[in-house]
C-alpha positions as CSV (number, residue, x, y, z in Angstrom):
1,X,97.4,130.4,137.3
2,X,97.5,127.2,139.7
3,X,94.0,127.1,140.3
4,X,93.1,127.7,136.4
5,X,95.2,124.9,135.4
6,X,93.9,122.9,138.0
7,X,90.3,123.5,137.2
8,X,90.9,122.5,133.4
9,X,92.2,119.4,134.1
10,X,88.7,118.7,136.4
11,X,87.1,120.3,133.7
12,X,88.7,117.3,131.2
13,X,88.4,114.2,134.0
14,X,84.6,115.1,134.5
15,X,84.2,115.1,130.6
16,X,86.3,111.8,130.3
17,X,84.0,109.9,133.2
18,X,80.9,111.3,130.9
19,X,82.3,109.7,127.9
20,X,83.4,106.4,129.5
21,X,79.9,105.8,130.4
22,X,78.3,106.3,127.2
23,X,77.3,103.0,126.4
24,X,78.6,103.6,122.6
25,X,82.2,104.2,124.2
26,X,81.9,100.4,125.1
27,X,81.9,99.0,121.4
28,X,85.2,101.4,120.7
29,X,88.1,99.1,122.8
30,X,91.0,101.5,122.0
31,X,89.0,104.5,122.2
32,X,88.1,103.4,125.6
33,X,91.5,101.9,126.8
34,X,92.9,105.1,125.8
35,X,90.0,107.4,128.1
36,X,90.3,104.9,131.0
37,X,94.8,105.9,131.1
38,X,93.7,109.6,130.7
39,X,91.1,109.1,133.3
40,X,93.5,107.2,136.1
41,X,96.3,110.2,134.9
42,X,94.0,112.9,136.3
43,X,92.3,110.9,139.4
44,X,94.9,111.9,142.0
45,X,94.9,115.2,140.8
46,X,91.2,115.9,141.2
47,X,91.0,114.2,144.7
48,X,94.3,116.9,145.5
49,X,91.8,119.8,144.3
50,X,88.6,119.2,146.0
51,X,90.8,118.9,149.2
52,X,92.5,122.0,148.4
53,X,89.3,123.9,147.7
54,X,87.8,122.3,151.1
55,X,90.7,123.8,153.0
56,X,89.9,127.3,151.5
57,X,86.5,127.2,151.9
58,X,87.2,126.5,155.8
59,X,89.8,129.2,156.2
60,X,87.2,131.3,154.5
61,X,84.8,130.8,156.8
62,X,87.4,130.5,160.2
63,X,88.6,134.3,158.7
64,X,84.9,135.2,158.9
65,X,84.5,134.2,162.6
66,X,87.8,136.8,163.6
67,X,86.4,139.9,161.0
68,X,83.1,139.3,163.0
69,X,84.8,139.8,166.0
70,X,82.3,139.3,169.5
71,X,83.1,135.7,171.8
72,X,87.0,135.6,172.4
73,X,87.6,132.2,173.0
74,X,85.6,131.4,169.5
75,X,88.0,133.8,168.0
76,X,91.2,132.1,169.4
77,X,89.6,128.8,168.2
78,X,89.1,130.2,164.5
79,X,93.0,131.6,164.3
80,X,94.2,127.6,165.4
81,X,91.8,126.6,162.9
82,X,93.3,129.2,160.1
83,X,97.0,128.4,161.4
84,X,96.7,124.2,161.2
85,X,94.4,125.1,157.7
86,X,97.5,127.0,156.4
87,X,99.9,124.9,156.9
88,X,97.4,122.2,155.3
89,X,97.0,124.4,152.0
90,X,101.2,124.9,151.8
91,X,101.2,120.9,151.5
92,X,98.6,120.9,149.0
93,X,100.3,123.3,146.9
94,X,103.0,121.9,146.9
95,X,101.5,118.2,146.3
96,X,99.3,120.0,143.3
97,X,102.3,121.0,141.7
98,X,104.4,117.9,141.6
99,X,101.7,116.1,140.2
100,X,101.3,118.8,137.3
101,X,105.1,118.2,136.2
102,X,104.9,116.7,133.4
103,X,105.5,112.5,133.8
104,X,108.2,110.2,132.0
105,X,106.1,108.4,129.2
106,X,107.5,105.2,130.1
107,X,106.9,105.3,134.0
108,X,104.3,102.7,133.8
109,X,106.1,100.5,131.6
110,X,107.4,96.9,132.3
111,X,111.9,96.9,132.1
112,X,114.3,95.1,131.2
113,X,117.1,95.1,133.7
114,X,120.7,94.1,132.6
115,X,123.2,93.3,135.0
116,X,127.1,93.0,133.6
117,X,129.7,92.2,135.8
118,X,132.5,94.8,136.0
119,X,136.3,95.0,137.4
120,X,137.0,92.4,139.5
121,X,136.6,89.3,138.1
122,X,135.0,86.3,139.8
123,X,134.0,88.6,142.8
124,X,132.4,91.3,140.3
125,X,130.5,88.2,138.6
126,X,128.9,87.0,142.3
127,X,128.2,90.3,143.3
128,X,126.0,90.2,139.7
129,X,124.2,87.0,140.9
130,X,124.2,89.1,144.1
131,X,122.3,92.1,142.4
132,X,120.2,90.2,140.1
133,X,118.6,88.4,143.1
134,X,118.0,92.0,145.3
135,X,116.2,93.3,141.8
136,X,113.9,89.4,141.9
137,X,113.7,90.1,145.7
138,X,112.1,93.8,145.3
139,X,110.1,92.8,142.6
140,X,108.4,90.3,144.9
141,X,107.0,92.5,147.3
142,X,104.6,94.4,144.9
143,X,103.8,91.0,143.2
144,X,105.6,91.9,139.8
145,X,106.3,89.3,137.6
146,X,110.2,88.5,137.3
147,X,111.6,86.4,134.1
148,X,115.1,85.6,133.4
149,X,115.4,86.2,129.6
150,X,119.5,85.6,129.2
151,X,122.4,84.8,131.5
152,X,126.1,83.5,131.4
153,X,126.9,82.0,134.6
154,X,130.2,81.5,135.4
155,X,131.9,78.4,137.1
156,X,131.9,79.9,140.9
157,X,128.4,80.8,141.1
158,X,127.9,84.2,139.5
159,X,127.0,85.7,136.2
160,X,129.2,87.1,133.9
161,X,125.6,88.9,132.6
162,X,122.1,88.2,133.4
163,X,119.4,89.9,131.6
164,X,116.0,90.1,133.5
165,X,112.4,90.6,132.7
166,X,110.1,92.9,135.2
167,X,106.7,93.2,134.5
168,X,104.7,95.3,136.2
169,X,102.5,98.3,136.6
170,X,105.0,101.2,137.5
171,X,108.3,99.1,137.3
172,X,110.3,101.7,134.9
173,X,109.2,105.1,137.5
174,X,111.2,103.0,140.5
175,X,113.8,100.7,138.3
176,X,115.1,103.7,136.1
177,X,117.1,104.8,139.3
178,X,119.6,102.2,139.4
179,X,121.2,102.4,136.1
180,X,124.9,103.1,136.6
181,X,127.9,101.5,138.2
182,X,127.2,100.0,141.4
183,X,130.1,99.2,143.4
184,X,131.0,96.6,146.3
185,X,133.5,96.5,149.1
186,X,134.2,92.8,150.5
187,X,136.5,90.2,151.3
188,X,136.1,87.7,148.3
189,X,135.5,84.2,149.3
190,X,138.8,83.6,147.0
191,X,140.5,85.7,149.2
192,X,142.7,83.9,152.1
193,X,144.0,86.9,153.3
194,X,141.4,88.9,154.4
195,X,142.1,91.7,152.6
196,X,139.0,93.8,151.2
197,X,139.0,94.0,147.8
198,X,136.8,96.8,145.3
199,X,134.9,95.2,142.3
200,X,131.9,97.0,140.0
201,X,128.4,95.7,138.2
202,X,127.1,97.8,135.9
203,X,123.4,97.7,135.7
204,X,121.2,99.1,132.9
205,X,117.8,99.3,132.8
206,X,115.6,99.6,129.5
207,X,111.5,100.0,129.1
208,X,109.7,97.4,127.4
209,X,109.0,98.6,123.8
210,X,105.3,98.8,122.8
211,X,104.9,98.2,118.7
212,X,103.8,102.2,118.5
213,X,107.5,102.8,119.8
214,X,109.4,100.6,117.9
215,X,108.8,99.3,114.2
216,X,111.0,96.2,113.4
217,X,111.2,95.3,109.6
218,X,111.8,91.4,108.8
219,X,114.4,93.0,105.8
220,X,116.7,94.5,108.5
221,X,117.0,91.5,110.5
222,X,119.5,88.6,110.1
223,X,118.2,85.4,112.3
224,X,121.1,82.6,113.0
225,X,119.7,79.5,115.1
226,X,122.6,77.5,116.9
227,X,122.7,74.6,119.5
228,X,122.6,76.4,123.2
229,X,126.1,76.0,125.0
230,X,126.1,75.3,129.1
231,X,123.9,73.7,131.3
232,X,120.5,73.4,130.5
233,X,119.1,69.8,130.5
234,X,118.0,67.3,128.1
235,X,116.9,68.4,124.8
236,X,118.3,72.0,124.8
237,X,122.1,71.2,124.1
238,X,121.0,69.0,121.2
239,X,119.0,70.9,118.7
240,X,119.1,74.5,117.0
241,X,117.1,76.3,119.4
242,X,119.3,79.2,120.3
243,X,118.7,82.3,118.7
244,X,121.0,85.2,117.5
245,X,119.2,88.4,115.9
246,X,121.2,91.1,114.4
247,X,119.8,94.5,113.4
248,X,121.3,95.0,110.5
249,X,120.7,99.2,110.2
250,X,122.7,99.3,113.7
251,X,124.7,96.4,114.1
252,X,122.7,95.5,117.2
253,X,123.2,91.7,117.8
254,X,120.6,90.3,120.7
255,X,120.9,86.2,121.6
256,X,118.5,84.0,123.6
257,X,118.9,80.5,124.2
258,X,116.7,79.8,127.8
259,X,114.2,78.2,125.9
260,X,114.3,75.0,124.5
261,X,112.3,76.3,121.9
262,X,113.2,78.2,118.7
263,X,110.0,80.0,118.3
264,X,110.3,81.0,122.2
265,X,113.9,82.3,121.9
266,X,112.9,84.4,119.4
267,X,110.0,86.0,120.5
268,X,112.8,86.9,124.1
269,X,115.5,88.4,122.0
270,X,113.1,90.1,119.7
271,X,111.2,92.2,123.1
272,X,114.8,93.0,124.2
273,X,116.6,94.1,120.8
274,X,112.8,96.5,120.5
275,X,114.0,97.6,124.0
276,X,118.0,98.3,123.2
277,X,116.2,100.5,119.7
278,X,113.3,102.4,122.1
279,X,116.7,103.2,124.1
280,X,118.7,104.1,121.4
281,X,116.2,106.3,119.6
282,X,115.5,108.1,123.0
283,X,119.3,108.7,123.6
284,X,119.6,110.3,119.9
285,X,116.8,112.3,120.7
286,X,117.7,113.9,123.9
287,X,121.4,114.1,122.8
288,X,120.9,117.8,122.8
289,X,119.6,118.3,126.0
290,X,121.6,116.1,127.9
291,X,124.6,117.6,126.2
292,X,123.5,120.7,127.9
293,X,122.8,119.4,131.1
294,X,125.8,117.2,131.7
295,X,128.1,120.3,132.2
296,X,125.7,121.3,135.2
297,X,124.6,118.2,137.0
298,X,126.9,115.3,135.3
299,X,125.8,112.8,132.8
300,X,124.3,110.6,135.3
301,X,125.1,107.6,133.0
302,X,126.2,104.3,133.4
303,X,130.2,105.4,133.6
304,X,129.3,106.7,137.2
305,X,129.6,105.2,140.2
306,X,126.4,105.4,141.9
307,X,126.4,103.7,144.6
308,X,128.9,101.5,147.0
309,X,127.8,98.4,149.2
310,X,130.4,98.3,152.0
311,X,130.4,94.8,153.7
312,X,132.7,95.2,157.1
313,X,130.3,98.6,158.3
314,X,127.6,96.9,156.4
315,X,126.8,100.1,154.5
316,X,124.9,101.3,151.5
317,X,125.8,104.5,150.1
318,X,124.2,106.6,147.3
319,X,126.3,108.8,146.0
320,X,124.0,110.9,144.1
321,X,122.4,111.7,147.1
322,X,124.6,111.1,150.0
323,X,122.6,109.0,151.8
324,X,123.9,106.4,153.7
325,X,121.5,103.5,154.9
326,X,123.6,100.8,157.5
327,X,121.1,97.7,157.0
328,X,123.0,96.2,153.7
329,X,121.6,93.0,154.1
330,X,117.9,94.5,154.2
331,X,118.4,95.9,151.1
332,X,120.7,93.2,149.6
333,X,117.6,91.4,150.1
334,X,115.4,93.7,148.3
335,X,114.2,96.0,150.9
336,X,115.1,99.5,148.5
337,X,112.3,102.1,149.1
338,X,113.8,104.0,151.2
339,X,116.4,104.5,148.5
340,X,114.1,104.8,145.6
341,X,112.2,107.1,147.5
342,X,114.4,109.4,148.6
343,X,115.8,109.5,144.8
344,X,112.4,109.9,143.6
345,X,112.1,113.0,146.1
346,X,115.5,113.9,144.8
347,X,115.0,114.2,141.7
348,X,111.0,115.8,142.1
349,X,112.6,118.9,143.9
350,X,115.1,119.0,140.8
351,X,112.5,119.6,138.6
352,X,110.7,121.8,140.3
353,X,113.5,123.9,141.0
354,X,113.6,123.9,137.4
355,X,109.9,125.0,136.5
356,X,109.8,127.7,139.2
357,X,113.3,129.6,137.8
């Protein structure tokens, strides 16, 4: 059934690279853009399959060498071959089938990532400007393109909420793993003491909506313009270029005042209130199944603690996983594949679990 599946979907790549170099697929942009995303879907695939079929081909002929019996010592050559061959196909299999589950629509899609302080006041509110610059930091190192679309700073340094911008290919498949209710374990600078103290950021993060997701009509939307509050230099205090868009179906109300144009504010708050709907409208329609699943595996939703950052045994701890990292400030600093990873492992094995029972 493996192999079958397998060989349809070379079947399908093979057609696709026919058609996209037909010279009439050229004049047909959407046509062609949409071949060239099935084309990339099925690449890895394909390469997995020809090295899977290479590996039985070899076995084939190793298993022919021992039925044929005669030179010993070419015998016991062929059954070292067979056994390091074996173990080689088990991998494959298993690599094959994790790249058949099906994939989250929006894993190549650009996010927005909202950080909200939590309890704990002033401390919960750096440890948000604390957060905020790990997510710029990890964005850095695969040259994503990080932009601040909203904050509210507070007067010691941190953010009451910061709303940023990731763009980049594959940002949602890694950045979809820290949504929930981080939590931190210091001594605050506030604190003459020394006595540790327990403060929480929530983090959400949303995938950029594309038009076909989302459609916005100008009759459900109230638009107030206002004078931006807080620092922001000459010219932006002065005139009405902050923003305020409700949704009037949902009551969703999205500002933007970074810019110290009008026309600029609006175009921000109108990608993120098409975000906060895409979310919305995905929630409403998975209600079902993650009504089902919640009693099983937990809601996995922002009201969880998901992981701590423990500053005296400079520890990070995921709690969904259990694993335990002690390099805080490497990660603090944006260093997180090693806990993306292993939840991305985490949750692959989940899902297969799932499909095999």
């Amino acid at each position: 059934m493996l192999f079958d599946k397998l060989r349809q979907i070379e079947e399908r790549s093979n057609e696709i690279a026919r058609a996209l170099s037909n010279p009439a697929t050229f004049g047909q942009p959407a046509e062609y853009a949409r071949l060239r995303k099935e084309h990339a879907d099925t690449v890895d695939i394909v390469e997995r399959f020809t090295a899977y079929r290479e590996v039985l081909r070899r076995i084939g002929e190793a298993r022919h060498i021992l039925v044929e019996g005669g030179d010993r010592e070419l015998a016991e050559l062929a059954q070292a071959e067979i056994d390091d061959l074996t173990a080689r196909q088990a991998a494959l299999e298993e690599e094959l089938k994790r790249l058949l589950l099906p994939r989250d629509p929006n894993d190549e899609k650009n996010v927005f990532v909202e950080i909200r302080a939590g309890a704990g006041g002033d401390e919960a509110a750096l440890f948000a400007a604390d957060l905020s610059r790990m997510y710029t930091k990890y964005a850095e190192r695969p040259r994503w393109r990080v932009e601040m679309m909203d904050a509210s700073a507070t007067g010691v340094g941190g953010f009451k909420d910061v709303i940023l911008f990731i763009q980049g290919r594959g940002a949602w498949s890694r950045l979809k793993f820290e949504r929930g209710v981080h939590r931190v374990q210091r001594v605050p600078v506030t604190e003459s003491s020394g006595r540790i103290h327990t403060s929480t950021v929530t983090v959400a993060v949303l995938p950029e909506a594309e038009d076909v997701d989302v459609k916005v009509e100008e009759k459900d939307l109230r638009v107030d313009v206002y004078r931006s509050s807080g620092p922001g230099g000459q010219g932006v205090n002065t005139t009405d270029s902050a923003v305020r868009i409700t949704h009037l179906p949902t009551g969703l109300v999205v500002t933007c005042q970074d810019e110290r144009s009008q026309i600029k504010n609006r175009a921000k708050a109108m990608r993120v209130l098409k975000a906060r709907l895409l979310e919305r409208a995905q929630d409403e329609q998975q209600a079902a199944i993650a009504a089902d699943r919640r009693s099983q595996v937990g809601t996995g939703g922002r009201s969880e603690r998901i992981r701590t950052y423990n500053f005296p045994q400079t520890r990070v701890t995921d709690h969904r996983i259990g694993l335990t990292l002690h390099r805080l400030a490497a990660v603090l600093d944006g260093d997180l594949d090693e806990l993306i990873d292993a939840l991305v492992a985490a949750e692959e094995a989940d899902r297969l679990q799932r499909v095999e029972q």
